[in-house]
C-alpha positions, 0 to 999 in steps of 0.5 A, a space after each residue: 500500500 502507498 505509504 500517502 493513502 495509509 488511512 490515518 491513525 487519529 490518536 497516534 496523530 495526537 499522542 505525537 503532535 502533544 509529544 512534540 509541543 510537550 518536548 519543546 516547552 520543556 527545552 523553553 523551560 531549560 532555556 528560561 533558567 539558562 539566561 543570566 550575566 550574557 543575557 543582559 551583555 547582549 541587550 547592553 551591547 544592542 542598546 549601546 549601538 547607534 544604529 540597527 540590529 542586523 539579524 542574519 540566519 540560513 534556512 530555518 534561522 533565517 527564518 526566525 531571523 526575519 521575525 526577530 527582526 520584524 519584533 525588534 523593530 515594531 516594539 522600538 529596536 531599529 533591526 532589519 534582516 539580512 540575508 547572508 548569501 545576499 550580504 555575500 554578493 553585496 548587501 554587506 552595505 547594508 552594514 554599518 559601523 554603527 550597526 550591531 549584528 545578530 547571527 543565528 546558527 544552531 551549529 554555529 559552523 553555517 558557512 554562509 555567514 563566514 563572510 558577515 562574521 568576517 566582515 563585522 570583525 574587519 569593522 569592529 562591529 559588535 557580534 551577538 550570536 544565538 548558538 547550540 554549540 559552545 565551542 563552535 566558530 561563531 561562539 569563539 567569534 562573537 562579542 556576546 553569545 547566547 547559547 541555545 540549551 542541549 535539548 533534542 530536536 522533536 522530530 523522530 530522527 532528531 534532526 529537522 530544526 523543531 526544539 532548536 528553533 523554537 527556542 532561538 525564536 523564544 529568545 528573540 522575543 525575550 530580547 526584543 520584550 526586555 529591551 522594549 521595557 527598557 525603552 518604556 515603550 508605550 501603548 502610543 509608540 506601539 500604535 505609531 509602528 502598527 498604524 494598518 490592519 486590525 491591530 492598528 484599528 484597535 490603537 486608533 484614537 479618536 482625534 484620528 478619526 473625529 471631524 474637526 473645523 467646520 464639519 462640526 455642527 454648532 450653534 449657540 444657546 439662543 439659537 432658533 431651533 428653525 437655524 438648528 434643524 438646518 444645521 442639524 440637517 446640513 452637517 448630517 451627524 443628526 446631532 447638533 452641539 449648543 455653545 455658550 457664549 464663551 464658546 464651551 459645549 454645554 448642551 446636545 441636541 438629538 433625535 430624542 429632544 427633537 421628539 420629546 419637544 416637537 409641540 411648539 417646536 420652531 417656536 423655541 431656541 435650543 436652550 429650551 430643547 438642548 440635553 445638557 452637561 453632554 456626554 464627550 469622549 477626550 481626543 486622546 481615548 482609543 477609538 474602541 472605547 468611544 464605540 463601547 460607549 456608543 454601543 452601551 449608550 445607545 447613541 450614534 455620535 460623541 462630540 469630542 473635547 481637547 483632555 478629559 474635564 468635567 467642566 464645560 470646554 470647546 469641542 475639538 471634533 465629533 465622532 461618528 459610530 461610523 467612523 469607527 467601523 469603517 476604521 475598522 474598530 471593533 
């Protein structure tokens, strides 16, 4: 029988995939407790550089290579990942003398990064290097090594990158997170770096999707409710926000005013009809927290104020349950 149509045995499948993620949790385990005086060598020399983190690796660690370099640089540590047969045909100038350089190989024998290595030492440019071997050429050769504990691959030959790999990455992200908490990277600086996808939605804040300048729709206390209707209709957010004469929000007409005054309403201004101390939301709050407000309060807009602040204060923008969902915020 062809060994691909073998009907499969469903339990065994199982038994192997948790024998697999099992004997790798336990080589992180191992990993964890070998981190100590090189650990935070390596993070000192990354951070004493005035440039980038060059990250290079062949095959399955430069594959890892290409995602610590990714991390590093969305949480704060300028990095990028350079191939090192490419460097070897000319991407070496991507290197600089500012630049520190992280190499990965389990072996620490991978010939392809023979001419990185060589030409980080003719420059004196810093070397950390995440190894399996201790006695290995790039160990020998590097400023700081991190070497990779002696746990078995989990493959059933022992030989297919499995436990080795998921460590280096694991240390990749350790790097990246312990120097991302040195930094004091915030939540504002994460948002800056992931301003796409739904990542980035979720960051938004709502000075960057509010309506600001003339879009608002304004008016004053003595404003006949005839003007209101036209500019409630006019700015097309349903919603008009009242002004005082200093020029603070101290009222919201809505749907819900228009409804409940409707008996002599054009014989009104808007402080007669208004909802006072309106509900605002501060240009700096995220853009997910003024749609569950929004959702929570049954209402479709929020008008926006310059800091958070009990007392009355001009609007800086208005922000439509829309705007939200076709940020993408959910």
């Amino acid at each position: 029988m062809d060994l691909a149509s073998r009907p499969a045995d469903d339990q065994k499948l199982i038994a192997t995939g948790r024998r697999v993620i099992a004997t790798e949790a336990a080589a992180l385990g191992a990993l964890g407790e070998t981190l100590g005086p090189d650990f935070a060598r390596a993070l000192g020399t990354i951070l004493r550089a005035p440039g980038r983190v060059i990250v290079s690796g062949m095959g399955k660690s430069g594959h890892i290579g290409r995602k610590i370099a990714a991390t590093l640089a969305s949480t704060g540590t300028p990095a990028m990942f350079v191939h090192p047969a490419e460097a070897s045909h000319g991407d070496l100038g991507m290197v600089t003398a500012a630049d520190v350089v992280l190499l990965l190989s389990n072996s620490g024998e991978t010939p392809e990064l023979a001419d990185m290595l060589a030409y980080a030492k003719r420059f004196q440019i810093p070397i950390v290097a995440i190894c399996g071997r201790a006695e290995s050429t790039l160990m020998r050769q590097a400023t700081v090594g991190l070497l990779l504990p002696p746990e078995a691959e989990a493959c059933s030959v022992g030989l297919a990158p499995t436990t080795s790999t998921t460590m280096t990455l694991a240390l990749g992200d350790a790097m990246a997170v312990a120097l991302m908490e040195h930094r004091a990277f915030t939540p504002e600086d994460f948002r800056d770096f992931h301003p796409g996808g739904r990542l980035g939605a979720r960051l938004a804040t709502v000075e960057q999707l509010m309506h600001r300048g003339a879009e608002l729709p304004l008016i004053g206390l003595d404003t006949p409710m005839s003007d209101a209707l036209i500019e409630i209709t006019h700015k097309g957010f349903g919603v008009a926000g009242v002004l005082d004469a200093g020029g603070a929000l101290v009222g919201v007409i809505t749907d819900g005013d228009l409804r409940r005054n409707m008996a002599g309403l054009l014989d009104r201004v808007a402080s007669e009809v208004m909802t006072s101390h309106p509900l605002t939301i501060p240009a700096g709050a995220l853009a997910s927290e003024a749609l569950g407000i929004m959702n929570a309060r049954k209402i479709t807009t929020l008008f926006v104020t310059p800091v958070a602040s009990e007392a009355p204060s001009p609007p800086a923008g208005i922000l439509h349950v829309h705007d939200c969902l076709r940020a993408g915020v959910t």
